[in-house]
N, C-alpha and C positions, 0 to 999 in steps of 0.2 A: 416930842410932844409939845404942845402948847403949853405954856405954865399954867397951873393949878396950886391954890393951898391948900395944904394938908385938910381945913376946913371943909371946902370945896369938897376936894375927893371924898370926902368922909359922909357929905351930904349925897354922892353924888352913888357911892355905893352902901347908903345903908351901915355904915360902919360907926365903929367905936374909937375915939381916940385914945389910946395908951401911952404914958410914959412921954407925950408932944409936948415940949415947954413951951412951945411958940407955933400956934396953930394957924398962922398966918406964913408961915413959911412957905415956900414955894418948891413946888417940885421941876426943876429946869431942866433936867438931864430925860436918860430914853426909863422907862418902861421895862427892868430886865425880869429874870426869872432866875438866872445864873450870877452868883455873889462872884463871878469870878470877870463877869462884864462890865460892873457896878464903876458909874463914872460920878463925878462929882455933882450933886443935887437929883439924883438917879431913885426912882420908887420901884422896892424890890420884891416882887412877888412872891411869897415862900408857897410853895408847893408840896405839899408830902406826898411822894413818888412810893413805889411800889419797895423800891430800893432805897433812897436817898429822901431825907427830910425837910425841905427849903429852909424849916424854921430852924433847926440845928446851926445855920448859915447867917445867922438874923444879925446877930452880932460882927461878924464878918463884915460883911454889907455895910452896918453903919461908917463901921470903920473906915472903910476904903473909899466913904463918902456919899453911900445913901444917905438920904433926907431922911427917908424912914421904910419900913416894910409894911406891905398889904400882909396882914394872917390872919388865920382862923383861930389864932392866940395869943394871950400878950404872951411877950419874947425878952421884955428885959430891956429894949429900948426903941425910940419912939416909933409907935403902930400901929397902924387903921386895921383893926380886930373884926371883922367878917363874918358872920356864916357860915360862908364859901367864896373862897378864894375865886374857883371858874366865874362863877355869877358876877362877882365882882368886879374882876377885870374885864368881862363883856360888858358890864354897865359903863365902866370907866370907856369904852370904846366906845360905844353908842353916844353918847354924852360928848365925847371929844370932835365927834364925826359929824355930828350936829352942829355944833357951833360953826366946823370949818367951810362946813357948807359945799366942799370939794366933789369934783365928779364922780361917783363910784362906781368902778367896772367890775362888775365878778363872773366870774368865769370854772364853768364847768365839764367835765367831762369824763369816759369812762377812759380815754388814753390821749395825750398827748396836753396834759393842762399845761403842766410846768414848761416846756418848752413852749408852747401858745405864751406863758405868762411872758418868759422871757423877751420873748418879740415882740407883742405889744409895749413893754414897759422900754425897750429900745428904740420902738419907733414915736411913741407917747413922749418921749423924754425930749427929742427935736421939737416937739410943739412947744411944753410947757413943763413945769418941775414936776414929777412924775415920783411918785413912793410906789413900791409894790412887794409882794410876798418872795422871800427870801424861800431861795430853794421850793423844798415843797412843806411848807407848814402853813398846813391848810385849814386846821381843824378846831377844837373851841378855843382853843390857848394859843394858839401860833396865829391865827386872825387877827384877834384883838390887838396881838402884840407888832405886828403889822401895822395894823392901824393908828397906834397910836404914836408910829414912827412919825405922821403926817404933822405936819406947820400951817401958820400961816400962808406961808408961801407956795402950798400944795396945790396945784390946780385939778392933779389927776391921780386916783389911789386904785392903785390895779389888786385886787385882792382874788385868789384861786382859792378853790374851795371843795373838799374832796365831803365824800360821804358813805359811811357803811353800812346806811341803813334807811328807811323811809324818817322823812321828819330832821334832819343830819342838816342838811341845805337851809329847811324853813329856820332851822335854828340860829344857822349861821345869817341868814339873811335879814333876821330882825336886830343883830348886833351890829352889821355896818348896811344899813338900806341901801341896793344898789341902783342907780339911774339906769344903768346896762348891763345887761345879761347876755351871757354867750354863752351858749348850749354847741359846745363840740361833736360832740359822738354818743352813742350807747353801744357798746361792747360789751364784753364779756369778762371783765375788770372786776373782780368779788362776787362773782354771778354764784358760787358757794353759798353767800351771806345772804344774798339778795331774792333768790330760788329762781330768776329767769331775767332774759332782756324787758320784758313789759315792767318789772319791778323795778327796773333799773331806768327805765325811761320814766318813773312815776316819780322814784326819788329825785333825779337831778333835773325835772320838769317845775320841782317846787321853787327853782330862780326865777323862772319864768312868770309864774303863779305871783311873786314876789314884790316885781314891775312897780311902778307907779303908771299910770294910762297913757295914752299917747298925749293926750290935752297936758297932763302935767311932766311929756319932757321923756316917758318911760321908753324904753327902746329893747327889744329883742334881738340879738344879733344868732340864728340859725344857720347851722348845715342842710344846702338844700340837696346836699347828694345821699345824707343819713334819713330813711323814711319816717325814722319813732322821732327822728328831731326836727322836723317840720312840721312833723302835726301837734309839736306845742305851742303852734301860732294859735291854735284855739283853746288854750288855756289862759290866755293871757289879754290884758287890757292895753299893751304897751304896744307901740308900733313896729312893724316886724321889718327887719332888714335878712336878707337873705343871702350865705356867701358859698360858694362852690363853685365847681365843672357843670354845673347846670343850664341851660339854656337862658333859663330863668331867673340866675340869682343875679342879683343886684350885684356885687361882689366877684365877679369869675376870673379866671383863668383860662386862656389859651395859648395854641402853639408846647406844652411843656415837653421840655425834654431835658436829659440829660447831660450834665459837662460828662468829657473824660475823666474828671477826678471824682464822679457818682453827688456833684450839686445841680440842684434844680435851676434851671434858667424858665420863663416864661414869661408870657406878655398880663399884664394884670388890669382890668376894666371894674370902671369904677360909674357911675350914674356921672359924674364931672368929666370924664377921659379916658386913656389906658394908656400903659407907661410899662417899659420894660423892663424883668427885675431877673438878677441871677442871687442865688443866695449864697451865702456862705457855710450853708447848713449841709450837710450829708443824708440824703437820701429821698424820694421821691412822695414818701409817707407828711415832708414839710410844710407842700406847697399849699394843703389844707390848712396846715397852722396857717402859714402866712396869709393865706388869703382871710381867715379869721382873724388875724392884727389887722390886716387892711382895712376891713370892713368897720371894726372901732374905731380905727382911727379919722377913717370918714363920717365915722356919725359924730365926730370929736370936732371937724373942720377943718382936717387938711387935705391939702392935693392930693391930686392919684401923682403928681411928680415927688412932692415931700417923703410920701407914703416910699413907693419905689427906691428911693433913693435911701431912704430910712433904714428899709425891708435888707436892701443890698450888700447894707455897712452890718447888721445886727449882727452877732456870734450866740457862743452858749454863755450862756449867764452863771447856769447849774451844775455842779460839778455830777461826773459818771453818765453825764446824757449824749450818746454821739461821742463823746470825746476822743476825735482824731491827734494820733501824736504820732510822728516815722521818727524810728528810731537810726543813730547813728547808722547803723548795718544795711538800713534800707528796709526791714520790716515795719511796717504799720499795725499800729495796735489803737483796737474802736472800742474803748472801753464805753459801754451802755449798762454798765451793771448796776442802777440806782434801784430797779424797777423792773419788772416783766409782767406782760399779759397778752393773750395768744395776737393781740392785734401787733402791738408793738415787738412780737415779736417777728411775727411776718413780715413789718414794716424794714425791721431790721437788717430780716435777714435777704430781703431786695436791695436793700442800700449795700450791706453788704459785698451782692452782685457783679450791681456795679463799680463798685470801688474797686473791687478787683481786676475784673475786667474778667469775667468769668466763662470760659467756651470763646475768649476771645484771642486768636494768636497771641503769645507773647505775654499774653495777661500773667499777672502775679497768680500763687494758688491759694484760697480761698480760707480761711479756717473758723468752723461756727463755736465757739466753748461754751455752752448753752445749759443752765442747769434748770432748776426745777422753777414751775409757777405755782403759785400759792395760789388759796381760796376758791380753786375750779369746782370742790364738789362733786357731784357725777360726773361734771364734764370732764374730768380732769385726765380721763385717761385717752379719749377722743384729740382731746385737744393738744396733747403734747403727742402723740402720734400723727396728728395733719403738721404740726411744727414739724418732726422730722422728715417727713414725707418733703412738706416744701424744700428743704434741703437739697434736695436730691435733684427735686424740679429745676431748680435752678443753678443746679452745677453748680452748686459748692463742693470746695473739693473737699474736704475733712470734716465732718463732725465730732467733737470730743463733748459729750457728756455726762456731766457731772455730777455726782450725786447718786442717792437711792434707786425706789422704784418709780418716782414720776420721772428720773435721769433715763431709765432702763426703758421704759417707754418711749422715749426722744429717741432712741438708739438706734429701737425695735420699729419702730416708724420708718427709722431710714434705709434700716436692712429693708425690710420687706419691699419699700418701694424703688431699692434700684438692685437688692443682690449685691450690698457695697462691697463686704467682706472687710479689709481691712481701712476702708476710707472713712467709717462710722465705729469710735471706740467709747465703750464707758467706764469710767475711773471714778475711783471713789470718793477723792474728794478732791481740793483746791490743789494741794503741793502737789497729787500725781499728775494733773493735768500738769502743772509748771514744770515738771521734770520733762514730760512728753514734749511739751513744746519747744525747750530751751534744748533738747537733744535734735529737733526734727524742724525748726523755725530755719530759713532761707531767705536772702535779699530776694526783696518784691512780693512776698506774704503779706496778705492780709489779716489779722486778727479781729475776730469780733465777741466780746466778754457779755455775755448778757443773762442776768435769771431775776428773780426775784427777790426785794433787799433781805430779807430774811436767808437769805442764801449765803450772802457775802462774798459773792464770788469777783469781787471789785479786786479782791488780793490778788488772783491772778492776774489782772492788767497792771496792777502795780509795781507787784513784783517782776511781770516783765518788760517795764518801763524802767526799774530801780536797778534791775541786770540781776536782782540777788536771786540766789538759790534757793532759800529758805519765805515762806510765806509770812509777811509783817506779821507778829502778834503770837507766832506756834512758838 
């Protein structure tokens, strides 16, 4: 963060100074929330969690060399006393993000942000000094604190921005204003919460809505192959840049296909040129990300060669997204378990496919561990039976899932659509699958771990990455 004195921030959120002997002090260090990251001259945000109290921590903190703590109380030692804590630290971001003046990218979607984030903030990074949102904290606390990573020397602040409701986005978008907006997809990501796709195009439509005009610099970065996400170029004042397989888009891709190891290769076209890109990414569900990094990165100012080149070298940033690891033995294990929802899990389980080399002589055999998706709502029982269903379309050879009755449905899907009998099993929970696996796993398997984080079904690619028997944490 830029330094600030405690004065400063105090004016800056509305706050009260407590117990400060020296209100010209400066806060030099990051922005934490966790007394356990607290670096020397660090302002520490107490939170009172559901569970855990921040302000219990206040103390802690100074010691270990916070300047002082943001709370909603004094604490006993020196502290800008709030309100509210949330409010306060999105002022403390708004306020930092204005002075720096830095380009602001945010970025939305109902599947694929965090990996889009990753890309651009990899290809963004060869241009110019590049901050961007760690993992997936996306939301009013994990933003700011994002933001207020940024310096001086910040040219480019990549900031991802999730939402569970109408109003979620506008919120987020008056804490750090962004110059560019990218609107991914509308899926079926919380469509539960949301009661449909138009509700969902309405919510993360509000980045767009958000803009600053085109006269002053505003830029919309669209999918022109998602329908509800092109027709937000009429919501918005900003200039519209267009990326996809479209005839149309500014942005595109052709020639795509596949490596033998299930990475996207393709040729990428840009309004300056087109330049050949193979990714290091797994699965063909990518080449949209990518061409969505591409397309920022061009309204940013660089080549379609830098871009390409950039796109070629990125990896995963995020931990449990894709994450390909072959094990001594020769089995491969695709731990995706950060996240699920019926897009990404389709996406997966193509990627999957091909990684295996599926109905392909010689090909390895295939195995889906696929547990429940969260938030479907009615759709929920539809939509984890077309999951299993594609299963089978695509000649995977094992389904194992996991879990209850939205598992039992994944199961039920894949019986009925091929008659699997014993190629589709459901188990009860994590360790059963890992026994299943660790008794039936063979050189040149595929594994692919995916359900929804509420699941936790990360343990079983852990555990069968660690060798052990027992599931971390039972």
């Amino acid at each position: 963060m830029i330094a600030l004195s405690l004065a400063e921030i105090a004016d800056i959120t509305g706050g009260r100074p407590h117990d400060i002997p020296d209100p010209t002090a400066v806060i030099s260090g990051p922005v934490v929330i966790d007394s356990r990251q607290v670096e020397p001259g660090s302002l520490f945000a107490a939170f009172a969690g559901e569970h855990v109290d921040g302000h219990d921590y206040a103390a802690r903190a100074v010691a270990a060399g916070a300047a002082a703590v943001l709370a909603a109380r004094p604490v006993g030692v020196p502290a800008i006393v709030v309100d509210d804590v949330e409010r306060a630290l999105g002022a403390l971001a708004r306020a930092v993000v204005g002075r720096l003046g830095t380009d602001v990218v945010a970025l939305t979607g109902s599947a694929g942000k965090t990996s889009t984030k990753d890309l651009i903030a990899q290809v963004l990074q060869h241009h110019a000094p590049t901050v961007w949102t760690p993992g997936s904290l996306n939301n009013e606390i994990g933003l700011p604190l994002t933001a207020l990573k940024a310096t001086a020397e910040t040219r480019h602040l990549v900031l991802e921005m999730g939402a569970r409701g109408i109003g979620h986005i506008a919120y987020l978008t008056g804490l750090t204003p962004p110059r560019i907006g990218l609107v991914l997809n509308v899926g079926t990501a919380h469509i539960g919460e949301f009661g449909g796709r138009e509700a969902i195009a309405q919510a993360k439509g509000e980045l767009v809505e958000a803009l600053p005009s085109e006269a002053e610099g505003g830029v919309a970065v669209l999918n022109a192959d998602d329908l509800l996400v092109r027709a937000m170029s009429a919501r918005t004042k900003a200039r519209t840049v267009l990326f996809g397989e479209a005839e149309d888009a500014d942005v595109r891709a052709t020639e795509v296909r596949m490596t033998p190891a299930g990475q996207p290769s393709f040729t990428l076209h840009t309004p300056t040129g087109c330049s050949d890109v193979t990714l290091r990414l797994y699965g063909e569900h990518h080449v949209s990300n990518a061409l969505a990094a591409a397309a920022v990165a061009h309204v940013l100012g660089m080549s379609v060669e830098e871009i390409a080149t950039a796109l070629s070298g990125a990896g995963t940033l995020s931990r449990w997204r894709m994450e390909v690891t072959e094990r001594a033995d020769g089995v491969t294990i695709v731990n995706d378990a950060y996240n699920a929802n019926p897009e990404s899990m389709r996406a997966a389980l193509r990627a999957l496919a091909a990684m295996g080399g599926a109905g392909k002589e010689g090909g390895g055999r295939t195995w889906a561990v696929l547990g429940p998706m969260a938030e479907l709502g009615d759709a929920s029982l539809a939509e984890h039976d077309a999951v299993g269903r594609l299963a089978v379309r695509l000649n995977v050879s094992r389904l194992v899932a996991v879990g209850g009755r939205e598992a039992s449905w994944l199961q039920l899907g894949a019986y009925n659509e091929g008659s699997w009998g014993e190629e589709s099993v459901l188990v009860s929970d994590a360790q059963a699958a890992i026994d299943l696996l660790r008794s039936e796993l063979r050189p040149g398997d595929v594994v692919l771990v995916k359900a929804s984080r509420s699941v936790g079904l990360e343990r079983v690619a852990l555990a069968l990455l660690q060798g052990e028997g027992e599931v971390a944490g039972r």
